[in-house]
Each structure stands twice: as C-alpha cells, then as structure tokens.
C-alpha positions in Angstrom: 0.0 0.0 0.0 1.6 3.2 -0.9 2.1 6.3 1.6 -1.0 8.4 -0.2 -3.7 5.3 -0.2 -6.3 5.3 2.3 -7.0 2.3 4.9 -10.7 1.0 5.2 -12.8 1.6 8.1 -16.6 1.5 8.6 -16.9 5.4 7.7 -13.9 6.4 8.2 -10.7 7.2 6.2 -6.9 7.1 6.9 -5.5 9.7 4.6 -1.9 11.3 4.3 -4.1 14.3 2.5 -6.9 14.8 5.1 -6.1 17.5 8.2 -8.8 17.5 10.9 -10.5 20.4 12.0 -8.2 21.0 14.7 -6.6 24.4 16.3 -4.4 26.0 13.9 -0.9 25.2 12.9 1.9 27.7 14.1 5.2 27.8 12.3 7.9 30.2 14.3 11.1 29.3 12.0 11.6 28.3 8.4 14.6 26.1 7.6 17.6 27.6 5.7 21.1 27.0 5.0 22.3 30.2 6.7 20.4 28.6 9.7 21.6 25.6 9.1 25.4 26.4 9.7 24.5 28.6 12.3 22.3 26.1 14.9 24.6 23.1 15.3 23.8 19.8 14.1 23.2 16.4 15.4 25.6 13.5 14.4 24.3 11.2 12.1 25.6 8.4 13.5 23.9 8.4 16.9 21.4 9.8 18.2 20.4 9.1 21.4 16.6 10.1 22.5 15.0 9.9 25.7 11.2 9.5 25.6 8.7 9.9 28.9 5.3 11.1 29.8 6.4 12.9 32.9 3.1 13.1 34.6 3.1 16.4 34.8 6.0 16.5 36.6 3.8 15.2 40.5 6.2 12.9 41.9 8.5 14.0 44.3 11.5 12.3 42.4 10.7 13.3 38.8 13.7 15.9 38.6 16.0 13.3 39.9 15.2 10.8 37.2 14.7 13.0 34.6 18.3 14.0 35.3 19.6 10.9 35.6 17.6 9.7 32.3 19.0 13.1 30.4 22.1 14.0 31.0 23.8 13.0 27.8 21.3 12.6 25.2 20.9 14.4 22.2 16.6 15.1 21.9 14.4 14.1 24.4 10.7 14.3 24.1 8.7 14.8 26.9 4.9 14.7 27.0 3.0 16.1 30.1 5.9 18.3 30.8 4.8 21.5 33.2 6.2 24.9 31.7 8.6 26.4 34.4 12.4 26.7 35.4 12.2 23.3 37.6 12.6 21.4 33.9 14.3 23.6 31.9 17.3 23.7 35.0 17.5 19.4 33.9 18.3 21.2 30.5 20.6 23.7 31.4 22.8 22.5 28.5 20.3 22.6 26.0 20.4 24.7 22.7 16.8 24.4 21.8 13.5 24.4 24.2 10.1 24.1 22.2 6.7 23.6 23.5 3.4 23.1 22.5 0.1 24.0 24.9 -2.1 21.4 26.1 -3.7 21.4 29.4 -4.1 24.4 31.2 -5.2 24.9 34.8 -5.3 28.1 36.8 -1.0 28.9 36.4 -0.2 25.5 35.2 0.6 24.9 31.6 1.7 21.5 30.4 2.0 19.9 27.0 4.7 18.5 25.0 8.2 19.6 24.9 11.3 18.9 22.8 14.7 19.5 23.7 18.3 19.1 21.6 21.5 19.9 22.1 21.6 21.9 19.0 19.2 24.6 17.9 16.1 23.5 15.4 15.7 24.8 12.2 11.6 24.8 12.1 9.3 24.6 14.8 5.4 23.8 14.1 2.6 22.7 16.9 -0.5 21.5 16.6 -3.8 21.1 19.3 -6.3 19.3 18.7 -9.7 18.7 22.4 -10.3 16.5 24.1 -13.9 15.4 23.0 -15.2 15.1 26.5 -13.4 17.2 28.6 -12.2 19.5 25.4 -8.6 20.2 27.1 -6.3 20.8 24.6 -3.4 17.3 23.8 -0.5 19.1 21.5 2.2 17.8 19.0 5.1 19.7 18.9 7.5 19.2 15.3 10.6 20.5 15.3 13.3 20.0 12.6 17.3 19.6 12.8 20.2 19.9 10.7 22.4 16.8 10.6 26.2 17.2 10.0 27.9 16.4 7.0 24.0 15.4 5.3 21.8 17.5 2.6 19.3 16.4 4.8 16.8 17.4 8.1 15.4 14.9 10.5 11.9 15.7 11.4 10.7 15.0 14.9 7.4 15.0 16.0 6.8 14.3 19.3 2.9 13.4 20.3 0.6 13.6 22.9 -2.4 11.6 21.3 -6.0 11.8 22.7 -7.6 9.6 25.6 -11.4 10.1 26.6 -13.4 9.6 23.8 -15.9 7.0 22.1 -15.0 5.4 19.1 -12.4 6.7 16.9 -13.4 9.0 15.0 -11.4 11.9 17.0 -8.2 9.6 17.0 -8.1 9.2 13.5 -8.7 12.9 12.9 -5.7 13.5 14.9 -3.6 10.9 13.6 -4.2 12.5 9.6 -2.6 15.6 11.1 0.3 13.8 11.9 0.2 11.6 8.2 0.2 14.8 6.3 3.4 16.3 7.9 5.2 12.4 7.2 4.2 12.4 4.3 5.5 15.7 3.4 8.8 15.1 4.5 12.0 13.5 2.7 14.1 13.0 4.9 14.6 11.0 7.9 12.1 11.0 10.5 11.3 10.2 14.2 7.8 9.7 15.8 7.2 9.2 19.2 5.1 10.1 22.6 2.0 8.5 24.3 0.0 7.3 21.6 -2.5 6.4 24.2 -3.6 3.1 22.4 -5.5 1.0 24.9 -7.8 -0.1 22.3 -7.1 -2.1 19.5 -9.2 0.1 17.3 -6.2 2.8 18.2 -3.6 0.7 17.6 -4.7 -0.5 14.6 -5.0 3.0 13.3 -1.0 3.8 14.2 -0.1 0.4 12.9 -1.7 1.1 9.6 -0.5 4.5 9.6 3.1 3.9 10.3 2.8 0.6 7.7 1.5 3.1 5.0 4.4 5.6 5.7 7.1 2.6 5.7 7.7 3.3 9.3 9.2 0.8 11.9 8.3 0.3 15.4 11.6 0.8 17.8 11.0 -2.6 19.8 12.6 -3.5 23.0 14.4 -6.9 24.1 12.9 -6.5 28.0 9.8 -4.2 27.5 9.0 -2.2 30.8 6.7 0.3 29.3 3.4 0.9 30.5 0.3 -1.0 29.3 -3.6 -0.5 30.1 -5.4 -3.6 28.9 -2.4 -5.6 28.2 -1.4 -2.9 25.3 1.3 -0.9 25.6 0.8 3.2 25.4 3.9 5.0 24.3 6.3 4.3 20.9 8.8 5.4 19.1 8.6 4.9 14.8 11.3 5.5 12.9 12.0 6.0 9.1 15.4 6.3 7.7 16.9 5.9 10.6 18.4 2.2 12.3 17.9 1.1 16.1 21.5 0.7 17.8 20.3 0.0 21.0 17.3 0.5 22.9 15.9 -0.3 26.7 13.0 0.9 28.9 13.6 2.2 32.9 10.9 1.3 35.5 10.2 4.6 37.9 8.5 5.3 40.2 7.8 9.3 39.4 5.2 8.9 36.4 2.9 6.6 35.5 4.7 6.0 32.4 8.0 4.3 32.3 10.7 5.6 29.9 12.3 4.9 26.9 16.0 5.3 26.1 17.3 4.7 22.1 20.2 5.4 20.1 19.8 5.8 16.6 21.2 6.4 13.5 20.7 7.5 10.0 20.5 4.9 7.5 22.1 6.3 4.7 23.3 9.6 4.9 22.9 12.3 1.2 26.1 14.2 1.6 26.1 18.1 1.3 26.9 18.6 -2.4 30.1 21.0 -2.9 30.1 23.3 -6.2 33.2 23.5 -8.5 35.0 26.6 -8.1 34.6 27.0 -12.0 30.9 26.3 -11.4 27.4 28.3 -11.2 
C-alpha cells in the first residue's frame, strides 16, 4: 500500500491528504542554509533520545530521574511536561527548548516539549480537544540539521488523545500527523504517548506507520506501560536504524521511559560546487 492510499474503516478514512478540523498550525522558523550552519547539528551516526510522559512532573523524584535519564542525550521528548524553570534547569545544557500548549489549569501549563543539544531549524505545533473534557493534547514538530548530510530529520513528538468514544477523533488526529510524514524526505522520528489501549487505536498507528514505511523501535525486555495488556507510548522510525534501545521502570510517572540510540541509514552528503561552477 503506498504512503497516499487510504485504509478502510466502517466510515472512516486514513488519509496522508486529510487534516482535521483541529486548532491552527503555528510555524515560528523556516529552515535555511544560513540557519543551518548557524544552529549546530546532530551527528548522524547516533542519536540518542530519551522518551517519557512525565506526569506532569507530580512525583517527588521526577527531577531526579529525569536528570539521571538526560544527561547525555541528544533530543528528548517529553509529554506532560509542566512549563517552568524546575525542567528547563534538567536542561541547562540545552540549545533548543520548544513547547506546544495542552492542558491548562489556573498557572499551570503543560504539553509536549522537545529538547536538543543543537538549535532546530523549524518549529510547528499543533492542538487538537479533548472530546469530552475538550482540554487541549498538542504535538510539537521540530526539525534539525544533521552534520555532514543535505538532509533534516523531522521529529514529532505526540501527545495523542484519551477520553473519547469510538475513533473517530483519534483518527482525525492521527491524519494531522500523516500529512506532515508524508510531506517530508528526509529521515524522521515519531514518538510520545500514543494512548492506544484499544485495539481500534492501535490499529490506526499500525496502519499509519505501515502506509508511511515506518518501523516500530522494539525493545528486548519491554517495561513500558500498558492499560489492557497494550502498551501506550512508541517510538517509529524512518530512515533511521535502532542501535540500541531499553526501557527504565520509575516510580515518578505513571509511564515508564524509553531510552534509544539511533542512526541514519544512509546519509545524502552536502553537495560541494566546482570553483569554476554556477
């Protein structure tokens, strides 16, 4: 099945052309190559990510773990993450913070966040509500320059939806995130809580990531959290190969993260021009 085909569902559609009718789509940076020298660039040849659902940072020991979990890799991707100094001081060595809204309550703002040790080259977000309690769950994309390469790695890093019937609203979210994959040429990295406790759900990610040539980061002893024997948060890849991977238990979230190194597949050198050239 190629990326731009649909999947069958009674009434519904998987589409890489489809956006829902979700908030609005915010750009703050368009890539060049100006940038490009400028912001840094992650190594090609590994690329270690960190990815957790921090609980809104509740437990007493989430700093501690987070710093322990963080200290040397090169994006992580936290979901649930609470907007404030407390996190960013775990990422003090940071070049790039971004964040996407979700749930707000009274002076607390959580959502998504991305961090790199090099600057990004895009950011987007997107928000889509919750259909029963219509809170706001994000996706933050960011993009990097990779040294040595022609090309960007796209990261999206997703907080998918929970409370609702059916899945009509998941798959409305989930053609948001098709479009941008299938818009981009490069490598790419998905991951987050993909909240699929139903098979309906995962289903819908499987098909997805099948359609888009995606693979599923898997993990020789698998500690990540499950609710009704499925498991909640992944990590899809596409030009890009595992080199190692593993899952911490903890005790300050209800999620249990993810630690992977990657790297790119095969890398399209940066093309030089001829001094005699045009």
């Amino acid at each position: 099945m190629s990326p731009h085909q649909s999947a069958p569902y009674p009434g519904h559609s998987l589409s890489a052309s489809q956006h829902s009718a979700a908030e609005p789509v915010h750009a703050d940076a368009t890539p060049s190559e100006q940038h490009r020298i400028c912001a840094g660039a992650l190594d090609p040849g590994a690329i270690k990510l960190l990815n957790w659902n921090i609980q809104k940072q509740r437990h007493p020991n989430w700093h501690k773990d987070l710093s322990r979990l963080a200290h040397d890799v090169d994006l992580a991707l936290i979901q649930e993450a609470t907007l404030g100094p407390d996190i960013f001081s775990v990422f003090s060595s940071a070049k790039s913070h971004t964040f996407a809204r979700g749930y707000t309550r009274a002076n607390r703002v959580t959502g998504v966040m991305t961090l790199a040790r090099v600057e990004h080259l895009s950011h987007r977000q997107l928000a889509i509500r919750e259909p029963w309690l219509r809170t706001l769950k994000a996706t933050n994309i960011t993009t990097y320059a990779l040294h040595g390469s022609a090309q960007t790695l796209l990261v999206i890093n997703l907080h998918a939806l929970n409370f609702s019937l059916g899945i009509s609203a998941y798959l409305r979210q989930m053609n948001q995130i098709m479009a941008l994959l299938s818009e981009h040429q490069g490598p790419v990295i998905l991951g987050g809580d993909f909240n699929t406790w139903h098979r309906g759900r995962e289903r819908i990610v499987k098909d997805m990531t099948g359609m888009l040539e995606m693979e599923a980061v898997n993990f020789s002893l698998d500690h990540r959290t499950r609710i009704l024997g499925r498991h909640l948060d992944h990590v899809f890849i596409r030009g890009l190969k595992t080199m190692a991977a593993e899952t911490h238990c903890t005790l300050s979230s209800d999620h249990n993260p993810m630690l992977i190194t990657l790297s790119i597949s095969k890398v399209s050198k940066v093309s030089k021009v001829s001094k005699g050239s045009e």
